[in-house]
C-alpha positions in Angstrom: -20.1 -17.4 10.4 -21.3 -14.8 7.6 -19.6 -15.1 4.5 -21.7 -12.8 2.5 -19.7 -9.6 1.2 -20.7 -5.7 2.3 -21.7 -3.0 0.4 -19.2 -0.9 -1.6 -18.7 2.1 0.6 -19.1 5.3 -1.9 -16.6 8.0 -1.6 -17.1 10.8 1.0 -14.4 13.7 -0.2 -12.3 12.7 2.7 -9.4 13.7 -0.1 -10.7 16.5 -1.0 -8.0 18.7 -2.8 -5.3 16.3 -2.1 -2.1 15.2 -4.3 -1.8 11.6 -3.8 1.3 9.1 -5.2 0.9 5.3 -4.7 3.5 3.0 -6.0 2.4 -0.6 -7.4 -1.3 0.5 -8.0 -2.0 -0.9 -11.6 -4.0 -4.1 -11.8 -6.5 -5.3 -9.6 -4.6 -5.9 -6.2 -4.9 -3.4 -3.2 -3.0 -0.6 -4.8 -5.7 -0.4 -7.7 -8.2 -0.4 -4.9 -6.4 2.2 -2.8 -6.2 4.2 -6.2 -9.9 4.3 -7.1 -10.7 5.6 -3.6 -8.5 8.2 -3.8 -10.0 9.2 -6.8 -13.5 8.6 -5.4 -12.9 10.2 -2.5 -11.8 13.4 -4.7 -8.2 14.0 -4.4 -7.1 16.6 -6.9 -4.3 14.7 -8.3 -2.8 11.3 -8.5 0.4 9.9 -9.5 0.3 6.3 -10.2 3.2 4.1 -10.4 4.2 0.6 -11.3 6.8 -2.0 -13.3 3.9 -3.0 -16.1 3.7 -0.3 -19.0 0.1 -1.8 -20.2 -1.0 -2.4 -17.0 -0.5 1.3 -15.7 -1.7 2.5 -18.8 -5.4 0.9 -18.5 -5.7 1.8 -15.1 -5.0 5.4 -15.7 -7.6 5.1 -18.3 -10.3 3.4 -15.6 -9.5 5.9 -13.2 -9.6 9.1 -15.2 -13.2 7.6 -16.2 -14.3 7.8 -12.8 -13.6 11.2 -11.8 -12.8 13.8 -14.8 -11.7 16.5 -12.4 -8.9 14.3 -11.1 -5.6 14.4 -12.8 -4.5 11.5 -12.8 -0.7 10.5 -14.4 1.2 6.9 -14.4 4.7 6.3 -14.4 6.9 3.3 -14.8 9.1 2.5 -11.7 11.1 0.1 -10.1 11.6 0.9 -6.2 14.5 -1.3 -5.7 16.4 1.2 -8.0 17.1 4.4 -6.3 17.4 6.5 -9.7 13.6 5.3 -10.3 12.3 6.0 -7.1 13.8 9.7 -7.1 12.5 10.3 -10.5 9.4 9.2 -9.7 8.9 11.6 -6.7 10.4 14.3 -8.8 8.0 13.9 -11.3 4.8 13.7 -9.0 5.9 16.7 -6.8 6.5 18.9 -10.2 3.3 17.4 -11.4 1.0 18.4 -8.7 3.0 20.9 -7.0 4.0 18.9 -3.7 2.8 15.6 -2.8 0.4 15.6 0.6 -0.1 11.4 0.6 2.3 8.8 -0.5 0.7 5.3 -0.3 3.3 2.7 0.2 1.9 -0.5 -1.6 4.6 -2.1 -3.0 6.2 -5.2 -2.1 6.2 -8.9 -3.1 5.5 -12.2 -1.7 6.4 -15.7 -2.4 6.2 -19.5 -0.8 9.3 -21.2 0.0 10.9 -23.6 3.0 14.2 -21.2 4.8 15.8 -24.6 4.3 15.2 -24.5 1.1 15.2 -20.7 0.3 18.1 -19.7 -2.2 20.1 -15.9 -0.7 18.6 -14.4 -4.4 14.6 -15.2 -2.9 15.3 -13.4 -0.1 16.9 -10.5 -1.1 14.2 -10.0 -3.7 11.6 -10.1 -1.9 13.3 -7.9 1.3 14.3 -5.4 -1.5 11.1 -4.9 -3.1 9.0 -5.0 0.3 10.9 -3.1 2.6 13.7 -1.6 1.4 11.5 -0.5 -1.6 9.4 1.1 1.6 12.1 2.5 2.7 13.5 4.4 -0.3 9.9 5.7 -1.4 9.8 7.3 2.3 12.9 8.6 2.2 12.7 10.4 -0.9 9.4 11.8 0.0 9.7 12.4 3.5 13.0 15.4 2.2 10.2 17.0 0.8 6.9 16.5 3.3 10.0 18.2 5.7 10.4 20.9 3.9 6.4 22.1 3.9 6.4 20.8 7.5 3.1 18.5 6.1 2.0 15.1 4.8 1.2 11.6 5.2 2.6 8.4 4.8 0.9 5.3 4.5 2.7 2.0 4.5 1.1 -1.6 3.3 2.1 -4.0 6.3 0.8 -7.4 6.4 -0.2 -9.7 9.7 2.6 -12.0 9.0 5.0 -9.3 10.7 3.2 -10.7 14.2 1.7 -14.1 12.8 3.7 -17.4 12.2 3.2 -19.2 8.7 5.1 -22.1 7.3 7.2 -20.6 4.0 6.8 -17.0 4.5 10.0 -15.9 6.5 10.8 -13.9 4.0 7.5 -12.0 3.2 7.2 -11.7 7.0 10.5 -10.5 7.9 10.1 -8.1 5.2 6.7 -6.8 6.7 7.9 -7.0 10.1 10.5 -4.8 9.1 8.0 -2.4 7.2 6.1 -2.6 10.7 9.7 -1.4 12.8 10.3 1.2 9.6 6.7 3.1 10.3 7.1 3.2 13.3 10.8 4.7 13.7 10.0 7.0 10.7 7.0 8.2 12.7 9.1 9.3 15.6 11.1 11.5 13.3 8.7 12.8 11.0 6.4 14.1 13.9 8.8 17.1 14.8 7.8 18.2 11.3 4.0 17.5 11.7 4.1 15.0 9.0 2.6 11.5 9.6 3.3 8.2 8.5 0.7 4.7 9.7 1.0 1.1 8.2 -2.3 -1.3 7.4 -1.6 -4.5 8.3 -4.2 -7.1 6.3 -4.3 -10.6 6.9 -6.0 -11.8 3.3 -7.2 -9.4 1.0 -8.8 -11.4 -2.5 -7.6 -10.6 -5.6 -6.6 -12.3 -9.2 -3.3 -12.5 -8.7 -3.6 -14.2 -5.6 -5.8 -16.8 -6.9 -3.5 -17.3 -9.6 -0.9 -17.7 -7.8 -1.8 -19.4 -4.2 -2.9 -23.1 -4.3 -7.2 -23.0 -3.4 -6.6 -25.4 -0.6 -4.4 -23.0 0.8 -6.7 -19.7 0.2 -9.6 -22.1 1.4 -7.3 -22.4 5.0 -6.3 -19.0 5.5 -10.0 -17.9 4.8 -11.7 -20.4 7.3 -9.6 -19.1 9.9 -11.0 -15.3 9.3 -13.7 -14.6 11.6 -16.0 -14.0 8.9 -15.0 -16.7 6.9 -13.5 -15.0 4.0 -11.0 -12.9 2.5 -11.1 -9.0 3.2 -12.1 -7.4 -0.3 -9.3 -5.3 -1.9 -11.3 -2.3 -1.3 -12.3 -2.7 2.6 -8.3 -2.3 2.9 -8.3 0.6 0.6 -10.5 1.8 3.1 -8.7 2.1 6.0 -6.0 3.5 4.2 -8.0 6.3 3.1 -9.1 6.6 6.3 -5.3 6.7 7.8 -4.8 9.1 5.1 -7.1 11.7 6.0 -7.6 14.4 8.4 -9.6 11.9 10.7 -7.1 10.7 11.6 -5.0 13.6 12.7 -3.9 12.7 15.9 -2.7 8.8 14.6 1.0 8.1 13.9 3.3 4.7 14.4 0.2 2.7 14.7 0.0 -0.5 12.8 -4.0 -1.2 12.0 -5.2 -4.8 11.3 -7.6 -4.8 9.0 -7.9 -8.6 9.9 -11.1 -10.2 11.3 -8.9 -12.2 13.5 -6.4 -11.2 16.0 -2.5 -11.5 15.5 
């Protein structure tokens, strides 16, 4: 069982030219990750939003670093507010001149017995995953339909097919983001606009280790067939990849980016 961690993958202007938004994408999680590809794989613009002022505000800094000739902007939002969520895809479609990606990546997790689980928990966490999901695609998808082009890529998780003691929550509301991609798909196809989910199993980052017991993230990783977490950016990496014009002829899939199956 190999533990030992690949090579960073350098970018190969599979963006080229592209105007890019992804929601919850300061910090160090998957939707930094997903944002520094983007950049590195030299999208013309990028809208960057989250709930953390500071936060978003250094990692527009990092980002503009990497690649000058991407214009990059941040903008606070909260996608369980509807008003936020429309503002925010009114800003990036007047900012870049029409959107051609939005990367779904925000949602929140948690660890708590149903028996035990108070109505508040859940609806948090169902609101910010996948209703969240829901009103980010919404919004963009009235414009993707009007220019009859885009992509969509939603942040899935493989506890929408695989059991775990205290996540019924976080899994129902992947589950559902799982149902959502796939429906949306259906629709948006008649206007040649595509929308795909990643579906991780564990991706290592700070916040996670802060906030999962180590026994626990030493469990989950023994189970992966290479005996660790996925890094941040290997996700990022398939999004980009589901994002592009590889992958043209792909819509309503769900890809694991697990090293075990569901």
């Amino acid at each position: 069982m190999s533990k030992s961690i690949p090579d960073y993958v350098p970018g190969h202007n599979l963006l080229a030219g592209k105007h890019v938004l992804i929601t919850a994408a300061a910090g160090a999680g998957i939707g930094f990750a997903a944002a520094q590809k983007v950049v590195e794989e030299g999208a013309a613009s990028l809208m960057l939003s989250d709930l953390h002022e500071g936060r978003l505000a250094k990692s527009v800094e990092t980002l503009s670093a990497i690649n000058p000739d991407c214009q990059i902007q941040g903008q606070l939002a909260d996608v369980t507010d509807e008003s936020q969520v429309q503002a925010l895809v009114d800003a990036a479609e007047q900012a870049s001149g029409g959107i051609d990606i939005l990367i779904n990546n925000a949602g929140l997790g948690g660890t708590r017995a149903l028996v035990d689980m108070p109505d508040d928990e859940w609806h948090r966490v169902i609101d910010i995953t996948l209703t969240g999901t829901m009103r980010m695609t919404r919004a963009m998808l009235r414009c993707m339909r009007e220019r009859e082009r885009g992509v969509i890529v939603n942040n899935a998780s493989v506890l929408g097919w695989r059991a775990q003691v205290e996540q019924s929550h976080y899994a129902a509301a992947k589950a559902g983001v799982m149902a959502l991609t796939r429906c949306a798909a259906m629709e948006a196809a008649e206007w040649g606009v595509r929308i795909n989910a990643v579906s991780p199993s564990i991706a290592m980052h700070d916040f996670l280790r802060k906030t999962t017991p180590p026994e626990l993230l030493e469990q989950l990783c023994s189970r992966e067939a290479f005996g660790r977490a996925a890094e941040v950016w290997e996700v990022a990496n398939v999004m980009v990849f589901l994002a592009s014009d590889y992958a043209s002829y792909m819509t309503g899939e769900i890809v694991s980016v697990s090293s075990q199956h569901p």
